[in-house]
C-alpha positions in Angstrom: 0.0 0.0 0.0 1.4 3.5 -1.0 1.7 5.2 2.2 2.3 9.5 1.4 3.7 11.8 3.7 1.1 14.5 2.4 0.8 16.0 6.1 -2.3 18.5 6.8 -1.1 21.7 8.3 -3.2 24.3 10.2 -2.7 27.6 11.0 -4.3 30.9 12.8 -2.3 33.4 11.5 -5.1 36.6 11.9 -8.0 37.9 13.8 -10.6 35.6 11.9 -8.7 33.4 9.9 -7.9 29.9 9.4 -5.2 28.1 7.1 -5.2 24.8 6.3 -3.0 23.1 3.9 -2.2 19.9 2.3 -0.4 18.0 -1.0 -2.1 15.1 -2.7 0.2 12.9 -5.2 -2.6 14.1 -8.1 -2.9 16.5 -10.8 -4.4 19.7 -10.3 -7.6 19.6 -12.3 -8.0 16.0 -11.0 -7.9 17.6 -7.4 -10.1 20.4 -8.9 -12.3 18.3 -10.2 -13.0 16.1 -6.9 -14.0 19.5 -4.8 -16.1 20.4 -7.4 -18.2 17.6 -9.5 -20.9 16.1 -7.2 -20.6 12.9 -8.9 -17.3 12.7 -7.7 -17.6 14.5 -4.1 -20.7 11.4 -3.5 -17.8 9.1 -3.6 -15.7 10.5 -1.4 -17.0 13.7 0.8 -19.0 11.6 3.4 -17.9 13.1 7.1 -16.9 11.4 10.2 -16.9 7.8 9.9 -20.3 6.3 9.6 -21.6 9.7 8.0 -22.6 9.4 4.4 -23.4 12.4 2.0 -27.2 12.5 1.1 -27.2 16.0 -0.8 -24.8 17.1 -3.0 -25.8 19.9 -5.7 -23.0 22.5 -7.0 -24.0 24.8 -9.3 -20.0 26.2 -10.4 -20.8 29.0 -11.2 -20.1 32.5 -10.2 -23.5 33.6 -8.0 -24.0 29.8 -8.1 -25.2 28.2 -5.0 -24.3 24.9 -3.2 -25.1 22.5 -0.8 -24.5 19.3 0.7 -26.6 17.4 3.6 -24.9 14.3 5.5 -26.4 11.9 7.5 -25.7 10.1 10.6 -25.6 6.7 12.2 -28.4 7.5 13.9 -30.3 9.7 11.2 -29.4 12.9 12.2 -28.5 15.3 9.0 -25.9 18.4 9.4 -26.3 21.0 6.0 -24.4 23.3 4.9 -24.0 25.7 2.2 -23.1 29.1 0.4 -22.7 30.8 -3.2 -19.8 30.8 -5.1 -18.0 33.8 -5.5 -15.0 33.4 -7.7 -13.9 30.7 -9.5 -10.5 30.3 -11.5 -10.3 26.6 -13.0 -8.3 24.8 -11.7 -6.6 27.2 -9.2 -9.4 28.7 -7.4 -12.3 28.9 -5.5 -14.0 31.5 -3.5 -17.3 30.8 -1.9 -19.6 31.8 1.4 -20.5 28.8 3.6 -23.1 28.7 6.4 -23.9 25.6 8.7 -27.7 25.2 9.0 -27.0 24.8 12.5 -24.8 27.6 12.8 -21.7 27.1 15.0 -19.5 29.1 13.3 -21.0 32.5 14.2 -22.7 33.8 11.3 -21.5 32.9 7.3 -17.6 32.1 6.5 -15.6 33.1 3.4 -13.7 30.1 1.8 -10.7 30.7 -0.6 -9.2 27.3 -1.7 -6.4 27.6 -3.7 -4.6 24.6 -6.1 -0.9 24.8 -6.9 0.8 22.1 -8.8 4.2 20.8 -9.2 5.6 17.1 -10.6 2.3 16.4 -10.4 1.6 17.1 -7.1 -1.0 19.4 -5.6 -1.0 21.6 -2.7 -4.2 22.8 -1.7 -4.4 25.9 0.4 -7.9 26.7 1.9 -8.2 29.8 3.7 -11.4 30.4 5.6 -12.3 33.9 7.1 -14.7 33.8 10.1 -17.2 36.4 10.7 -15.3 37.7 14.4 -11.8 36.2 16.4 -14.5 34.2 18.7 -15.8 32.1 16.0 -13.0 31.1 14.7 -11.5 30.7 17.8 -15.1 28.5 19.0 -13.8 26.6 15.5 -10.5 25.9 16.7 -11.7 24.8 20.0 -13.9 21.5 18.3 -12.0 18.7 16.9 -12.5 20.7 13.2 -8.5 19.6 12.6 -9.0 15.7 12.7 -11.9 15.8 11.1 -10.2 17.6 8.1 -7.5 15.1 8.2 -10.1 12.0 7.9 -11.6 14.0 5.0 -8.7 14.4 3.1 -7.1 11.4 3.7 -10.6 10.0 2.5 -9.8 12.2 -0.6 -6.3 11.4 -1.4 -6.9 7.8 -1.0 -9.8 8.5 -3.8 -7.4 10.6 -5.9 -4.7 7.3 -6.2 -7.4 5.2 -7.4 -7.5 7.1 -10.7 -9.6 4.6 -12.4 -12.4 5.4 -9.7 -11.4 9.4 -10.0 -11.8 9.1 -13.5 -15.6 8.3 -13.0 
């Protein structure tokens, strides 16, 4: 089994803001591609273990809406969603995002950014809180390992490129 050393990072380095960062062993518009096709994000975006992804509908566009619903073991459903604000193919994306249940104090701003070398792609996601306490409240859950699952989830999708390819 191919075992990567693609390590998440995160960082606080403002008021309101939160980086996170991590390579996958993928091309760019593959990577791209993945955050952004929901026939692809089904396979692959589903939560915490025993989560799955019930709702997935992206409309890339700028002004375009999103949203994705996941559900529980025990049927409870968390949603989310936003509009898109910007988007660069395959190096950007800009978008709101607001929990339905809103821990995060009010709507977020999302800037991922893709960066490619030797085939390899570093995606940087900054998200901008609405004050220091909700990002700080964000900090405080366990948003980090959850990430980490995610994207391990993801890059373990992304080596499989017959299933990527989809």
């Amino acid at each position: 089994m191919h075992r990567s050393a693609n390590i998440l990072t995160v960082t606080a380095p403002g008021e309101r803001e939160i980086v996170i960062t991590r390579a996958f062993d993928a091309p760019r518009e593959l990577v791209f591609d993945a955050l952004t096709r929901p026939e692809l994000l089904l396979r692959w975006f589903h939560g915490p273990d025993g989560w799955t992804l019930v709702v997935c509908e992206v409309d890339l566009s700028v002004g375009g809406a999103y949203r994705f619903v996941w559900r529980g073991p025990d049927g409870v459903e968390m949603g989310m969603g936003g509009v898109h604000r910007d988007i660069l193919r395959p190096e950007r994306i800009v978008r709101t995002e607001r929990y339905d249940m809103d821990w995060t104090g009010g709507e977020t701003v999302g800037t991922a950014v893709l960066s490619e070398r030797d085939g390899k792609t570093t995606l940087t996601t900054t998200v901008v809180y609405a004050s220091r306490e909700a990002r700080d409240g964000a900090l405080a859950t366990n948003m980090e390992q959850g990430i980490a699952a995610g994207y391990d989830r993801l890059e373990a999708f992304l080596a499989d490129t017959s299933t990527a390819a989809g």
